[in-house]
N, C-alpha and C positions, 0 to 999 in steps of 0.2 A: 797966557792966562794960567796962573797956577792952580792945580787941584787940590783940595783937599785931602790928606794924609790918611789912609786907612790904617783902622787898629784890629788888630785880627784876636781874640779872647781863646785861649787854651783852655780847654775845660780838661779837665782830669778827670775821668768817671773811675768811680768807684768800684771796688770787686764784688760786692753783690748786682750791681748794674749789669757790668760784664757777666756775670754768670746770669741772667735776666736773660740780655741780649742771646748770649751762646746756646740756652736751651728754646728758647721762640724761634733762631734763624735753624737748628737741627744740625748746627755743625760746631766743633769743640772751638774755644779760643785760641789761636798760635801765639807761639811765644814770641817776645820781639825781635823780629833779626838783628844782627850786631853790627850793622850800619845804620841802624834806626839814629834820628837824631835825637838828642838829648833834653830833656824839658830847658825851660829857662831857668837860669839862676832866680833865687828870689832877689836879689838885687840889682839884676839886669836894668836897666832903662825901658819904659814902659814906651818910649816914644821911640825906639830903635826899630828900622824898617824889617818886617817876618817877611819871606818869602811864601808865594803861597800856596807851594807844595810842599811845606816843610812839618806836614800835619805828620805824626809818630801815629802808629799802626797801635790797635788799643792792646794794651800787653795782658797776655792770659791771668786766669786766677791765680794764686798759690796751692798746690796742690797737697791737699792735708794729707801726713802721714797717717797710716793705719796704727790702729787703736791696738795696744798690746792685750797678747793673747793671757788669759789666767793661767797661774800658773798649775792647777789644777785638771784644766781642759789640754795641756797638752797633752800627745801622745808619748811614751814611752819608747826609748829605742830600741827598734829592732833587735836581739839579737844575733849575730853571726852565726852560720854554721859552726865553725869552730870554737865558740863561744858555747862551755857546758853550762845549762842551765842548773841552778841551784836546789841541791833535794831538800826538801825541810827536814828537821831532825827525827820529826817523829816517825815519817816515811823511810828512814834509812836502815837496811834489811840488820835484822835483828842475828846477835851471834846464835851459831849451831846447836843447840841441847844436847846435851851428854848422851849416848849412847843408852837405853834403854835396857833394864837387866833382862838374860833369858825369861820367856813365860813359867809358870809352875810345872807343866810335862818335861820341859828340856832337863829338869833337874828331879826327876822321879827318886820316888825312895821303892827298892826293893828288897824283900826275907826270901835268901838262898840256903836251900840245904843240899848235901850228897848220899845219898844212900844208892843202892840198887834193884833194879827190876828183874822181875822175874826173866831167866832166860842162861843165865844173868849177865848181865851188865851195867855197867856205874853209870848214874846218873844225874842232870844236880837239875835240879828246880827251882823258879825263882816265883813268887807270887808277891802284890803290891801291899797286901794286910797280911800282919804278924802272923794273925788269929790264924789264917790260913797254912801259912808255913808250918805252924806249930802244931796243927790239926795231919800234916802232911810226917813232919817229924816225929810223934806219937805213930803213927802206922809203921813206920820206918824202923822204931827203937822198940817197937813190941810183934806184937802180932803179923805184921802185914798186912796184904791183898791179895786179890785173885792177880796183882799184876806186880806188889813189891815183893820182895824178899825179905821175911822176917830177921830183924833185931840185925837188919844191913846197914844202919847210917852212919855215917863214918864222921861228917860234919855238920852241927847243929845249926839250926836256922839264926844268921849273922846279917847283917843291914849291907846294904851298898847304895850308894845316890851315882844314878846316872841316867841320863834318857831313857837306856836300851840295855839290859844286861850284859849282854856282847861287846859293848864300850869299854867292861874294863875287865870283863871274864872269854878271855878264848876268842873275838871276833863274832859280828852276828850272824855268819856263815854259819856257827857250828850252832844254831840256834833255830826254834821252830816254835811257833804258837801251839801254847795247848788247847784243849777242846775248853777246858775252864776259860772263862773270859776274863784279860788282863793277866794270865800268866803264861810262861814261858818254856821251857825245858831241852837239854841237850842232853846227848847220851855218847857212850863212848869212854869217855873218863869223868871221874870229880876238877871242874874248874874254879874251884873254892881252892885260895891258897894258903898254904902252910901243911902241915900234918895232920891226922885224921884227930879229932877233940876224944881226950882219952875219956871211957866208959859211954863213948857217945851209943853205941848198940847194946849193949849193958841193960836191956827190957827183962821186964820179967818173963820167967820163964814160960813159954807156951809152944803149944800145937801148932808144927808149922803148919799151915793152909795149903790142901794141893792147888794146881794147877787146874786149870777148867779144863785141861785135856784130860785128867783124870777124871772128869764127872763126868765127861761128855761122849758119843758115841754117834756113829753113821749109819742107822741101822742096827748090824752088831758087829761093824769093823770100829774096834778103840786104837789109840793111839798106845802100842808096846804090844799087838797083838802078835805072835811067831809066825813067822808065814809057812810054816806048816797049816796053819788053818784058812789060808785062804780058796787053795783052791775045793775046799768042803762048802764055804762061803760063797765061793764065786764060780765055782766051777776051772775044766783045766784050759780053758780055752785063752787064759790069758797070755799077752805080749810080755816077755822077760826080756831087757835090755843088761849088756855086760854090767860088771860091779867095778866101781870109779872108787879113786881116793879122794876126797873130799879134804880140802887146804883149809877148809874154813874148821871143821869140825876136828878132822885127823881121822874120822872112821871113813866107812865105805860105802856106798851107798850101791842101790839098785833100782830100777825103775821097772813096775812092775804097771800092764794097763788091761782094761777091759772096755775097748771102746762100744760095743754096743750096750754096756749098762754104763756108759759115763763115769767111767770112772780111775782117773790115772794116780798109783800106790808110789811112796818114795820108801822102799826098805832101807835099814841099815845093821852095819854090823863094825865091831872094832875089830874083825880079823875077816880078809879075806874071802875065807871059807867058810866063813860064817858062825854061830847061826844067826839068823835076819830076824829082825822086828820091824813092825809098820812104825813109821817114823813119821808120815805126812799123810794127809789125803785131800783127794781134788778132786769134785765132784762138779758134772755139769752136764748138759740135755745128752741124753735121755735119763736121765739118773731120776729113779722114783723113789730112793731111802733117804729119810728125814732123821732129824735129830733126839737126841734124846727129850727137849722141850715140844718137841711139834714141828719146827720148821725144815720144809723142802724148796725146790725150784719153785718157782711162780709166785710164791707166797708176800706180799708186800712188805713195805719196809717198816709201817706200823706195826705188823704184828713179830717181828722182829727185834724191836725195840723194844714193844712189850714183855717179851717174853727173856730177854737177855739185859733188860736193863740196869739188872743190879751189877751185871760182870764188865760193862762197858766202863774203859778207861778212860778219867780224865785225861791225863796226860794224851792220849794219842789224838791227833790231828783228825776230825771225821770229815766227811761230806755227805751227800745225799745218794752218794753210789756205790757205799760199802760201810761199814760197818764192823767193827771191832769187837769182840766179845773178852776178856783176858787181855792179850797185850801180843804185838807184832812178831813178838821173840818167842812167845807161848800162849798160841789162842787160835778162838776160832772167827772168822774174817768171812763176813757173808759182802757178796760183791752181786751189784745191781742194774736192768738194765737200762740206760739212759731214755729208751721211749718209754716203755711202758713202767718202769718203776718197780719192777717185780726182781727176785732174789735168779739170778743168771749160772751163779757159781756158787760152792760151797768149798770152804778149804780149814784143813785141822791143821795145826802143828807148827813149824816158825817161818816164816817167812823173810826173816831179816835175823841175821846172825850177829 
């Protein structure tokens, strides 16, 4: 007995189907392995016997490519370490600036002149205003001071531009601030170059001005007093030291003292044998003899100033611990004492040769 001929129907599902199936069963589709058998020709014979394990494993979906990126969302490449990054132009360090000219001090203007100071000795001055210089050369070319030397000035007030007057006159070694504020002055020689300006001293004619040791007195020991009259003054008890020659001067000198009235004498003489005059005086505690203005030991340094103001030289360097009267080479030098402020010393005559 023959049986009837079974037809087996291939169905081909669909790739939405399969991706139906593969997310309901929670496991992905596999792909078909490559002995899978091969669908039927469409032309096949519909009546040709299937076997009936010959069912094809359902083949995975097509797996959609990924969606390209914009071009805008991508990221930028890295740079490399040894990859410089780029400076923009305006960021890129700007050239050097020219060196900036000196400030207005480095290139100061100053009016120097030469005349001489009482003593004497040459000396030149420099101040930062004309007016000054010229105020300075007027005393110079006529009359003097208690501290210049009349119708002494050899070179007129002339300009010089430089920081420091020492820059281009003698080095600022040979240079000292004076008591005037912003000027200068050296002593020693004229550092003004060239020859002395002809009729520069050529003032009118006048009374030379003594010397403040001439007006002035210790007591009644003067500066040129004979030392025959001292010990009438002082009594005989004073200390006589030998008689020296003096390199600076050429005369001779003597040191004459009285230490219990404070008081040590510098005679001198241009021979030898003399005769002596008081040349110097040096006065200090116990010494009770005051000056011819009022001032002794103890006395402050205000009323020192007061009373000698007029004779105090610009030119010389002060402080608050001595005091100038006249000038270094010819004058009288009240010296101060640093606690208490009061006159310690009194001294007549030159100090500096």
């Amino acid at each position: 007995m023959l049986l009837p001929s079974r037809r087996l129907l291939l169905v081909r599902p669909s790739a939405a189907a399969l991706a139906f199936l593969s997310a309901a069963c929670g496991a992905p589709a596999s792909a078909p392995e490559p002995h899978a058998a091969s669908p039927l020709p469409a032309d096949s014979s519909p009546h040709a016997p299937v076997s009936e394990d010959t069912s094809s494993p359902i083949p995975a979906p097509k797996t959609r490519s990924p969606l390209p990126v914009p071009t805008d969302r991508q990221s930028s490449p890295v740079p490399t370490d040894s990859q410089a990054t780029p400076v923009p132009t305006d960021s890129q360090t700007s050239p050097v600036p020219a060196a900036s000219p000196p400030p207005a001090d480095a290139q100061a203007r100053w009016w120097c002149a030469c005349y001489s100071r009482v003593g004497p000795t040459p000396a030149t001055a420099c101040r930062k205003a004309e007016a000054d210089c010229k105020g300075l050369e007027r005393k110079a070319r006529g009359a003097g001071s208690s501290a210049i030397v009349p119708r002494s000035l050899t070179h007129v007030c002339r300009e010089i531009v430089a920081e420091h007057p020492g820059d281009l006159l003698g080095g600022r070694e040979q240079w000292k601030p004076s008591d005037r504020p912003g000027a200068w002055v050296s002593f020693g020689a004229c550092l003004l170059p060239g020859p002395p300006d002809a009729g520069a001293g050529d003032g009118e004619p006048t009374e030379e001005l003594p010397s403040i040791l001439g007006r002035e007195r210790l007591g009644e020991l003067k500066i040129g007093l004979p030392a025959a009259e001292l010990p009438r003054l002082l009594g005989d008890r004073g200390r006589r030291g030998p008689a020296q020659l003096s390199e600076a001067t050429g005369s001779y000198v003597q040191q004459w003292s009285w230490p219990d009235k404070g008081l040590e004498l510098t005679l001198e003489a241009a021979d030898k044998r003399g005769p002596y005059a008081l040349a110097a005086i040096r006065a200090f505690a116990p010494c009770a003899l005051r000056t011819a203005r009022g001032i002794g030991l103890g006395d402050s340094y205000k009323s020192v100033e007061t009373a000698y103001l007029a004779d105090r030289d610009p030119e010389e360097e002060q402080d608050e611990l001595s005091f100038v009267a006249g000038s270094v080479y010819s004058g009288v030098i009240f010296t101060f004492d640093a606690e208490r402020g009061k006159v310690s010393e009194i001294f007549f005559g030159a100090a500096a040769e």
